[in-house]
MITOR-666974 format. One record per atom (N, C-alpha, C): residue in three letters; x, y, z; atom name; residue number from 1. Coordinates in steps of 0.1 Angstrom, whole numbers, plus 5000, padded with zeros to 4 digits. Layout:
! residues N
<ALA; <X; Y; Z>; CA; NUM>
...
! end
This chain:
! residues 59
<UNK; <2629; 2460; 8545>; N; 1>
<UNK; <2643; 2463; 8544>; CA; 1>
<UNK; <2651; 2456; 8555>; C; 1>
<UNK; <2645; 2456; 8565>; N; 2>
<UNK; <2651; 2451; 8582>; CA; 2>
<UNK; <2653; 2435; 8577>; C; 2>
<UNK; <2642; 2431; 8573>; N; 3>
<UNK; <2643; 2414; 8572>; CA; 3>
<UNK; <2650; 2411; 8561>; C; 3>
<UNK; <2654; 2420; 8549>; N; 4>
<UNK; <2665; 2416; 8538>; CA; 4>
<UNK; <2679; 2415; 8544>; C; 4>
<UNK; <2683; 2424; 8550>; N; 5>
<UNK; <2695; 2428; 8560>; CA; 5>
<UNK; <2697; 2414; 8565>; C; 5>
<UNK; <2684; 2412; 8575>; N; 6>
<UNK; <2688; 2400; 8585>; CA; 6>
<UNK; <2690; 2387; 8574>; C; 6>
<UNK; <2683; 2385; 8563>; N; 7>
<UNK; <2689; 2373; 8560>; CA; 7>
<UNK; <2705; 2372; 8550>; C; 7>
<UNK; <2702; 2386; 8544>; N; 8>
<UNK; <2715; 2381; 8538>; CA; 8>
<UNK; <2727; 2381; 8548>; C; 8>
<UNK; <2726; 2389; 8566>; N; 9>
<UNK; <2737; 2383; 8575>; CA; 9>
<UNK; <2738; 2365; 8575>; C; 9>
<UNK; <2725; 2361; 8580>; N; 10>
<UNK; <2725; 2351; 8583>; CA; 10>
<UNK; <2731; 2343; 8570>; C; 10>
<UNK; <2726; 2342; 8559>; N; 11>
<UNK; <2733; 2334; 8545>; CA; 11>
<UNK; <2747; 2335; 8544>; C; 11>
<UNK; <2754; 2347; 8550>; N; 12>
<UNK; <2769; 2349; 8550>; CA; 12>
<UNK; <2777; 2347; 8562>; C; 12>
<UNK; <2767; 2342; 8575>; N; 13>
<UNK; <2774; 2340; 8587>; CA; 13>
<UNK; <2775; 2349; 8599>; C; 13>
<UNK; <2771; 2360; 8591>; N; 14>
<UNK; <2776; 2377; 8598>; CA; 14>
<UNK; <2759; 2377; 8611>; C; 14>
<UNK; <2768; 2381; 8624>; N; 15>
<UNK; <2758; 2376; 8639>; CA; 15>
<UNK; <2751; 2390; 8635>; C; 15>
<UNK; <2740; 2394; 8642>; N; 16>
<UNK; <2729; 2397; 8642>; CA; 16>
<UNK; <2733; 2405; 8660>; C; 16>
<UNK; <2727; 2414; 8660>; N; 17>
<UNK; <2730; 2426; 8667>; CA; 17>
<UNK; <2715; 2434; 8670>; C; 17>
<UNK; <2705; 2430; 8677>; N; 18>
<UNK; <2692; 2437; 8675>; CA; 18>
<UNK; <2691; 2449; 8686>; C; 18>
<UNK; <2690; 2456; 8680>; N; 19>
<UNK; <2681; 2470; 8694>; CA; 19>
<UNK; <2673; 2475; 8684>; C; 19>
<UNK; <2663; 2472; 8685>; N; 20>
<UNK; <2651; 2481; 8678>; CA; 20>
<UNK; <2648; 2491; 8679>; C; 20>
<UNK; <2649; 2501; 8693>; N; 21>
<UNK; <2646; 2513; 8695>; CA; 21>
<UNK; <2657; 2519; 8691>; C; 21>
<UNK; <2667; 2515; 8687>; N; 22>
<UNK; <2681; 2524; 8686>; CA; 22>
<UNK; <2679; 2527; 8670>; C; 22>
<UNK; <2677; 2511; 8665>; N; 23>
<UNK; <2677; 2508; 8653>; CA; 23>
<UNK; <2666; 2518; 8643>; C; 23>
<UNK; <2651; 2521; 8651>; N; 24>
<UNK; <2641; 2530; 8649>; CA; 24>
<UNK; <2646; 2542; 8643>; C; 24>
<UNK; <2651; 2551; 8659>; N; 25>
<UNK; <2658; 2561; 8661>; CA; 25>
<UNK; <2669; 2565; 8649>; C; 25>
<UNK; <2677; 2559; 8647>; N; 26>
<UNK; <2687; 2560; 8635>; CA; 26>
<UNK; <2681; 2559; 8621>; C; 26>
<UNK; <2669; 2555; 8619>; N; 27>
<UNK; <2665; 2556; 8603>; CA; 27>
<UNK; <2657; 2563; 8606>; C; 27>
<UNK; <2648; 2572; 8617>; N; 28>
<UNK; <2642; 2582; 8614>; CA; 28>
<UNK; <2651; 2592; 8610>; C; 28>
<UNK; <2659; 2596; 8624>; N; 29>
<UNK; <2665; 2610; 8622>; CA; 29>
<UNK; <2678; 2611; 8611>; C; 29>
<UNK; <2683; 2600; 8611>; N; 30>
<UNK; <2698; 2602; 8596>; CA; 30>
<UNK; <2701; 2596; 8582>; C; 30>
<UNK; <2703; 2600; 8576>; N; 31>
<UNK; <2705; 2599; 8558>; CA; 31>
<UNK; <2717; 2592; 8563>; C; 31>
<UNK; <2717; 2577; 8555>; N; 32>
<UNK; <2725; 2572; 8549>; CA; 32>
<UNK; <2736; 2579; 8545>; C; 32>
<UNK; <2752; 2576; 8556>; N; 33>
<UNK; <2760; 2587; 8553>; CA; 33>
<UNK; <2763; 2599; 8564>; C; 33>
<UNK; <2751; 2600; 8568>; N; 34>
<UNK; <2748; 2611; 8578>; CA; 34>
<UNK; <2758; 2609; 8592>; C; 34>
<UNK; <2757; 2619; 8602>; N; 35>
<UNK; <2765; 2613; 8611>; CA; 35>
<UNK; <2757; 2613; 8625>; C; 35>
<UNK; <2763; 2603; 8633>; N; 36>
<UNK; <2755; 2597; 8649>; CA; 36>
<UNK; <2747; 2614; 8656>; C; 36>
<UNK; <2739; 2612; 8659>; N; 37>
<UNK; <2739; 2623; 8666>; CA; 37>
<UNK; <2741; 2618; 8685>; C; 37>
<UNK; <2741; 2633; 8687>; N; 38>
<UNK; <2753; 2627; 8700>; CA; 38>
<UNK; <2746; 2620; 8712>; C; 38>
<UNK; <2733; 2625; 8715>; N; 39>
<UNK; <2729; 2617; 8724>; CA; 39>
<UNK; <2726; 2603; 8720>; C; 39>
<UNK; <2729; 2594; 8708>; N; 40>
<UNK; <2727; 2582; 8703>; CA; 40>
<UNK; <2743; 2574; 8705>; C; 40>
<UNK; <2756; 2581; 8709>; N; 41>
<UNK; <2767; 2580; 8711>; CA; 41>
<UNK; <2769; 2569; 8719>; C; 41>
<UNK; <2762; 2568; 8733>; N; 42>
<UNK; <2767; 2556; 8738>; CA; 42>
<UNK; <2760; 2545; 8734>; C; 42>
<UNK; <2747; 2549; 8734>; N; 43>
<UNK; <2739; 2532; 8726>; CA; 43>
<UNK; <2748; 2527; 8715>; C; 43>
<UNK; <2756; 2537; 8701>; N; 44>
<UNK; <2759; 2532; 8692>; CA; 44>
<UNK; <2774; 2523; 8701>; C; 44>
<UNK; <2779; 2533; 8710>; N; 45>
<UNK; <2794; 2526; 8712>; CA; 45>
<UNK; <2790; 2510; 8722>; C; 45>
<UNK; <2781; 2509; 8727>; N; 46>
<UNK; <2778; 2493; 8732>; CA; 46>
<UNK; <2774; 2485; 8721>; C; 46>
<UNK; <2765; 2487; 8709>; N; 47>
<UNK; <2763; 2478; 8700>; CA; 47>
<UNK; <2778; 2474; 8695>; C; 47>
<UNK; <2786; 2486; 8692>; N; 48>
<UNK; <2801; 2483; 8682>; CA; 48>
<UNK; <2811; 2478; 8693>; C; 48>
<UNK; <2810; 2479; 8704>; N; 49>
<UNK; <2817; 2471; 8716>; CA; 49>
<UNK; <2810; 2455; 8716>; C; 49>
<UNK; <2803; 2451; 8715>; N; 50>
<UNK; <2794; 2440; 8713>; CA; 50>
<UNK; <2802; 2434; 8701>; C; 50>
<UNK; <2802; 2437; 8691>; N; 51>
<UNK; <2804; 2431; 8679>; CA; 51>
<UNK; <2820; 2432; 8678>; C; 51>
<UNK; <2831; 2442; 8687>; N; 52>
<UNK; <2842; 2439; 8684>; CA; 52>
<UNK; <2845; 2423; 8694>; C; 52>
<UNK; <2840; 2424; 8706>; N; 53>
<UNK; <2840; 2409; 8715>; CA; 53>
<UNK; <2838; 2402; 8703>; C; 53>
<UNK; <2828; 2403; 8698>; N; 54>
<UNK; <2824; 2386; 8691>; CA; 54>
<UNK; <2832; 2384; 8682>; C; 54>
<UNK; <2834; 2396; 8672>; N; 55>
<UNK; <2848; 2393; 8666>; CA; 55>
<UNK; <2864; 2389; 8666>; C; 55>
<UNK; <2863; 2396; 8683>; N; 56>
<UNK; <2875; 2386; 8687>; CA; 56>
<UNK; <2873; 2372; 8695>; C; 56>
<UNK; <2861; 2370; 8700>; N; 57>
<UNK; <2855; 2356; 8700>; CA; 57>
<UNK; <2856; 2347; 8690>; C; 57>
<UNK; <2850; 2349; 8678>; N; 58>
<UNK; <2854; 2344; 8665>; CA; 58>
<UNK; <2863; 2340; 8656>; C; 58>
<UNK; <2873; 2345; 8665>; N; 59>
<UNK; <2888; 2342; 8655>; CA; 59>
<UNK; <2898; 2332; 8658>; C; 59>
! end
């Protein structure tokens, strides 16, 4: 599933963001839909701080 993701980003441009252990952690414990649980709060808010820079890098 991980490596479909990664190429249909790459085919469309869209950068690539890896933490594995985070990435792990979040398809064990939540349903698609589900919501962050809290001690995963800051890891998620550095990945989406990550990707808003590049997005304003990008423009």
């Amino acid at each position: 599933m991980a490596q479909k993701i990664k190429e249909l980003a790459r085919k469309h441009s869209v950068p690539i963001v890896e933490n594995k252990p985070l990435a792990r952690t979040l398809f064990k414990t939540i349903d698609i839909g589900g919501f962050i649980p809290r001690e995963l709060y800051k890891a998620v808010a550095e990945v989406l701080a990550y990707v808003y820079r590049l997005k304003g890098i990008r423009k």
